[in-house]
N, C-alpha and C positions, 0 to 999 in steps of 0.2 A: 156654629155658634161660638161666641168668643168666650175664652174661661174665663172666669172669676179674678181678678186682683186682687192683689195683697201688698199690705205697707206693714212694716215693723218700723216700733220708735223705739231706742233702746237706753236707760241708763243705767248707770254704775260701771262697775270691774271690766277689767277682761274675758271675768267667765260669762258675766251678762253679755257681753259683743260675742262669747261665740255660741253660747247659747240659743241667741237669737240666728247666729248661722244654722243652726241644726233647724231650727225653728221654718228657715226660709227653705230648707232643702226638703222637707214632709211635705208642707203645702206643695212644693213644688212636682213630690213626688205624686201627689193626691189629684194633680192637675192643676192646680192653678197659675197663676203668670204672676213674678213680681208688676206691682204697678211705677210707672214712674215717678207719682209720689202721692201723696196722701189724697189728694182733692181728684185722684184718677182712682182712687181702689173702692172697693168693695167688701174688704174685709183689713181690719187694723187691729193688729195686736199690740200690746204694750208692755215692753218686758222690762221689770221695776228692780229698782235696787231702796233696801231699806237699811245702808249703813247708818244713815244719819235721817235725822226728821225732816228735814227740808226737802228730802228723794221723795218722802213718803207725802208729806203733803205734795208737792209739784204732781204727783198721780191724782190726787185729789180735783185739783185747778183743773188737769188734762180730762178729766172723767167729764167734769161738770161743762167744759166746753166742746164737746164732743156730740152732748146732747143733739146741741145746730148741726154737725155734722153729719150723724146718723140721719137726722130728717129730711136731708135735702134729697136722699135719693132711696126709694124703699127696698129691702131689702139688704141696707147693709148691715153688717156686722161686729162687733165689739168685743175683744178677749183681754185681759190680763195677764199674766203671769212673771214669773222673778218672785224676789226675794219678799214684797210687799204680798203678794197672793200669797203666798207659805204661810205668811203669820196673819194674816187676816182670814182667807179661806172665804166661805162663803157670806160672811157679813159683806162684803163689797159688793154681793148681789141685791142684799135688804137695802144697800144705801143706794147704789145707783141703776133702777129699772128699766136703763136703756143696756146696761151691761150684760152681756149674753153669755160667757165664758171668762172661770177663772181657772186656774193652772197653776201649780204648785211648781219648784225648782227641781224636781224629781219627776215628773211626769210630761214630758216633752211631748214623749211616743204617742200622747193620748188626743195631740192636737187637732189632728182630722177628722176623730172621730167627732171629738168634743164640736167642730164646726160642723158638723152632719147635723145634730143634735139642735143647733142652735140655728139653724135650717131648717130643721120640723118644730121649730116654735121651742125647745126646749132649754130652760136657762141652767148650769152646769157647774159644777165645781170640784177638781181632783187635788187634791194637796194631800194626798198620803207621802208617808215616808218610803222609800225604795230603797233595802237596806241589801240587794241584792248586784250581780254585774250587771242586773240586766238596764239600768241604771245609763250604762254607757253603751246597750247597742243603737245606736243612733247611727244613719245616714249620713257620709262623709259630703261635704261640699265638692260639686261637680266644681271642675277645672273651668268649665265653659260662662259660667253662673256670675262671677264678676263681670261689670263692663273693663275690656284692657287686658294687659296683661297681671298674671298675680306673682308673687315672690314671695311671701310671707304667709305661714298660717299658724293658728292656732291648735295646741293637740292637747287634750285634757290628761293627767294621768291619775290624777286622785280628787274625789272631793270630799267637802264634811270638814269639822274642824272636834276636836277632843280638847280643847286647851280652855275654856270657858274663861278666858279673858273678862273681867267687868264687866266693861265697855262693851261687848261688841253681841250683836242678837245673830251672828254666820251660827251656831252650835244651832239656833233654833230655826233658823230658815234654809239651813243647808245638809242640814243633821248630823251625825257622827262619822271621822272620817268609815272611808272606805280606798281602797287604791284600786286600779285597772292591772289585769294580765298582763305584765309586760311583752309578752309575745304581740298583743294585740297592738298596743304602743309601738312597739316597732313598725309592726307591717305597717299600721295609717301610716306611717313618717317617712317607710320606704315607697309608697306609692303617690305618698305627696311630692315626693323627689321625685319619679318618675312622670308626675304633671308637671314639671318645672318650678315647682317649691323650692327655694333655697335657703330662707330662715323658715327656723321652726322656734315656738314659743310652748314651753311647756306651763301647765295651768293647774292650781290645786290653792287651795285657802290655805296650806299649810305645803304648799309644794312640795319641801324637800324633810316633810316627814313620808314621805312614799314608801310604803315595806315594812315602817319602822316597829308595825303589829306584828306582822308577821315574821320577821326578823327575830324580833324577841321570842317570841315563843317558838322557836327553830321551824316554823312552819313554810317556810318564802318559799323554798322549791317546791314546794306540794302545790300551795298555791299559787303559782307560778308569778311571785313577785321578786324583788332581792331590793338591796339598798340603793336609796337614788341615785348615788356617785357610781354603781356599777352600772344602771339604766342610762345616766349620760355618756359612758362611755360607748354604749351597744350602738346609741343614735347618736351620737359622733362620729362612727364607724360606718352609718350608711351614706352611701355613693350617692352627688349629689346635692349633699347637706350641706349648706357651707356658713352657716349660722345658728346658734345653739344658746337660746336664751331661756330664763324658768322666773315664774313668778304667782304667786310673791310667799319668800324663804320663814322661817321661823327663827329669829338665831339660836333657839333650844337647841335644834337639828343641824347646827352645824359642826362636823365630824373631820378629824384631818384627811378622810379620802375626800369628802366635798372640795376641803382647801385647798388638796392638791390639782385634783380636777382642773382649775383653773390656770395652774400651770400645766399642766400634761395631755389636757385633752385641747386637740388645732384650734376644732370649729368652736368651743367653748368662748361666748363673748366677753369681751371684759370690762361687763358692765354687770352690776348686784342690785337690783331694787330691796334692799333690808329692813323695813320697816322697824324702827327702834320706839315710835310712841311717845316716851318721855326721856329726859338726861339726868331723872329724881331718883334715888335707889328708893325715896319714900313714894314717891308717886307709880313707882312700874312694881312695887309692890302691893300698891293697892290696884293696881290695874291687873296682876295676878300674874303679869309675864313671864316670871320664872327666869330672871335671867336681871345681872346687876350691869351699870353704868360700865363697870371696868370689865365684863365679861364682853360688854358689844365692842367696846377698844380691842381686844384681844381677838377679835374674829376679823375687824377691820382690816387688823395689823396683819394677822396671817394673810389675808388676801392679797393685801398690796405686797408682801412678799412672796408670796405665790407667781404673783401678776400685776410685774409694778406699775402698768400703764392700767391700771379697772381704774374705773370708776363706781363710786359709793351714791346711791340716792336711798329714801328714805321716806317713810311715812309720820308726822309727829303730830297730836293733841294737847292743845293749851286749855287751862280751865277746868281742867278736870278735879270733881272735889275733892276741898284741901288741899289743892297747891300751894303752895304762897308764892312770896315772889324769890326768895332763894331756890324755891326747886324749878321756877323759872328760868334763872339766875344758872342752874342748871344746866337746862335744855338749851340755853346759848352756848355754854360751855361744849355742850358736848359736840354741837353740830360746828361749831368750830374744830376741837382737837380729831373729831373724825374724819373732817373735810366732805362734808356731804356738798359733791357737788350737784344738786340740787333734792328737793323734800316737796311732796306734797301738806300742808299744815291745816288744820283744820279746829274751832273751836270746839270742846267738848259738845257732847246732843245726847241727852239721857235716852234710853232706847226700853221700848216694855220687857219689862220681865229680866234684866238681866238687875245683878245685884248694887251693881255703880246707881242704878238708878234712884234706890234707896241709902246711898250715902250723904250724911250730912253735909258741912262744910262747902257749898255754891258759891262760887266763884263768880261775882258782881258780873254781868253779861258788857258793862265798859272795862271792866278790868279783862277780861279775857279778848275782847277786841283789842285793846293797847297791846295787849303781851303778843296777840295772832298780828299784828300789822310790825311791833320791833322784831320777830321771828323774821318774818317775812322780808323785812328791811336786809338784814343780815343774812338773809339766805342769796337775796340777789345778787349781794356786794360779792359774798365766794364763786357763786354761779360765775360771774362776769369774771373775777379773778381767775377761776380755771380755766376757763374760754380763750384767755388773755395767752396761758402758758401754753394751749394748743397752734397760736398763730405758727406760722412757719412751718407747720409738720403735714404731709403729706398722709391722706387717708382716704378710704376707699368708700362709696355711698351707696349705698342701694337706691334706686329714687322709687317717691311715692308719688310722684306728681307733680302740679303746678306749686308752686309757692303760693303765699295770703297775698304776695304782691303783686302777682303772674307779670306782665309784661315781659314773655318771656323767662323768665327766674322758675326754678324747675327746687325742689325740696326734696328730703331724704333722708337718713339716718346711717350713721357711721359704723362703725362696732361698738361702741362706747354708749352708742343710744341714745347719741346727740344731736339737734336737727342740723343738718347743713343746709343753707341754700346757696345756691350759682346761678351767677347769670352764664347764659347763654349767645351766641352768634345768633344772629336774625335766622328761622330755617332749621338750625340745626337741634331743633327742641327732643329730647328723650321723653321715653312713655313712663310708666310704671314695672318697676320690673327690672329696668335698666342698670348696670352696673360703672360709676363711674368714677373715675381715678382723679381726685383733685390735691390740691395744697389750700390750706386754711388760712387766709390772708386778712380777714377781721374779724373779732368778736363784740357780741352783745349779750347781755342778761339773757337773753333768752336762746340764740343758737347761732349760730359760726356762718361766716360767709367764704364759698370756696372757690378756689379758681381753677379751671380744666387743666390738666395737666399736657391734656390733648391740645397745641395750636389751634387747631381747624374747629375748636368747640369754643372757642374765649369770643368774645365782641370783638 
């Protein structure tokens, strides 16, 4: 008899895409078979992100058309989980009756069982909080498990966030931080190197507060954690590695061993996703960030001193209330004298429970589009300006695959965490995995075009 399929849909972060790996490695260890895609499976999880309300309704739409789904073949099955299951919990079972299973961000390990259950008829809901390590023993992604070859993985080393920002519902859907054994951090990173892993990405909502409890209260050797900039140096050190990326940073937690790091440690990329929010000292103080306009300059600046080829990107919200348009006026300002060569930007989106939600001062939902589309205008015009000063320089690509334009044209990322694409010689196509040596010969808003350095690889 043939096992069970299984589809995962997955949005938001980074943690939700590896999340959802650990997710596919239990089924997998439970027996089942990834399916080739939705309309072949058997069982479909959905694992939500609730930064903003648009993630959260889009689960809404996806629940309610699924219905069609589940009917067409009996016995399939229906689970949630992410960020939206945490803060919802079992109301998603009162609203939607074909729904079988929901799953909290802490409760991963509970997925098989939770499908057992919902197998013998039983409809389910785990969202407790897991304030425990047990938290991260989860099943490492088999090396076999992608189709291709792999080169990049994910490794979590802290989650939770303490910082209660506004804006943002991660303290209530992710809960208080916690950090990983660093002993354990190592070993997954040394055996992901020994599967042919060559970047590694470190993961945490406050990434490079890792230790930083335990640190203070002298407690870090007991509990076998230490400061992040000592933890990059450990998995820098293993054989192997040859990329060392962390996201996403807090600039509270940046310390001048972080800063040096980037100059001292090889594998260490040099590229920062820094999430700065706003460029208003009045606005990131109502946002609670702890941290002023000219302290983010100051951590920029060490960086590109440290390491004057990084690269800056960035997260920013317009709309948030009580802006106006000087603290907007702002936010242009700063993503200018920072040089963020490129930002994710987003309108504000009140979120429950958090205290932004009940701040006065709304921001006209046309005024906060004009200011998210001149953000946006400006972000590209630097984008494309940085892109512009990389022509002529020779850089190395990991490739992830075909390019959006395939005919041949192969994609990838640099160290900088730029896409490149190259065309290729008819034939001589590379897989995923692949490591290759180009000169960057155009730029566009969006990523670099490169040319083989190799003869026998050009057109």
């Amino acid at each position: 008899m043939d096992p069970k399929r299984f589809a995962l849909r997955t949005y938001g972060c980074q943690m939700n895409v590896h999340d959802s790996e650990k997710v596919a490695t239990l089924l997998e260890d439970s027996g089942l078979a990834a399916a080739d895609g939705e309309s072949d499976a058997d069982v479909l999880v959905i694992n939500t992100c609730s930064i903003r309300d648009k993630a959260e309704h889009q689960l809404y739409s996806d629940l309610g058309k699924l219905r069609a789904w589940k009917a067409e073949k009996p016995g399939r099955i229906v689970g949630v989980g992410g960020c939206v299951a945490q803060q919802v919990g079992d109301r998603l079972l009162g609203r939607f009756d074909h729904l079988d299973f929901v799953f909290g961000t802490h409760n991963l390990r509970k997925v098989p069982a939770m499908l057992d259950q919902a197998e013998d008829g039983q409809r389910v809901a785990w969202v407790d909080e897991e304030k425990s390590q047990a938290r991260f023993d989860l099943p490492m992604r088999r090396p076999d498990a992608p189709a291709g070859r792999r080169h990049k993985a994910f490794v979590t080393v802290m989650e939770g966030c303490d910082m209660f920002c506004s804006f943002c519902i991660v303290p209530s859907t992710r809960g208080r931080e916690i950090s990983r054994v660093a002993r354990e951090i190592e070993a997954e990173v040394a055996a992901l190197a020994e599967q042919g892993i060559r970047e590694v990405t470190l993961l945490g909502q406050t990434v490079n507060a890792y230790g930083r409890h335990d640190v203070r209260r002298g407690k870090a050797a007991a509990v076998g954690t230490m400061p992040f900039a000592e933890l990059l140096a450990r998995l820098d050190a293993i054989p192997g590695i040859e990329r060392l990326r962390y996201t996403s940073p807090h600039p509270l937690f940046y310390d001048d061993a972080l800063i040096r790091a980037h100059g001292e440690l090889r594998h260490l990329c040099p590229h920062v996703h820094l999430p700065v929010q706003s460029g208003s000292n009045t606005i990131l103080e109502a946002m609670r960030r702890r941290y002023t306009r000219e302290r983010y300059f100051e951590i920029v600046d060490a960086l590109r001193a440290a390491r004057p080829d990084i690269a800056i990107t960035s997260d920013l919200i317009v709309g948030f209330p009580g802006e106006t348009e000087a603290d907007f006026e702002d936010t242009l300002g700063l993503v200018e004298r920072a040089g963020l060569v490129d930002s994710f930007s987003f309108k504000y989106s009140p979120r429950p429970g958090t205290t932004a939600a009940d701040l006065s001062g709304e921001v006209p939902p046309e005024v906060a589009q004009d200011r998210l589309e001149r953000l946006q205008t400006q972000q590209k015009a630097q984008t494309l300006a940085y892109h512009q000063t990389r022509v002529g320089q020779e850089t190395l690509v990991f490739v992830d695959g075909e390019s959006r334009r395939g005919q041949g044209q192969i994609s990838g990322r640099d160290p900088q965490h730029r896409v490149v694409n190259v065309d290729l010689r008819p034939g001589a196509a590379l897989a995923a995995g692949d490591t290759l040596a180009v000169e960057l010969v155009e730029a566009t808003p969006h990523s670099l075009l490169g040319r083989p350095l190799d003869p026998a690889l050009r057109p």
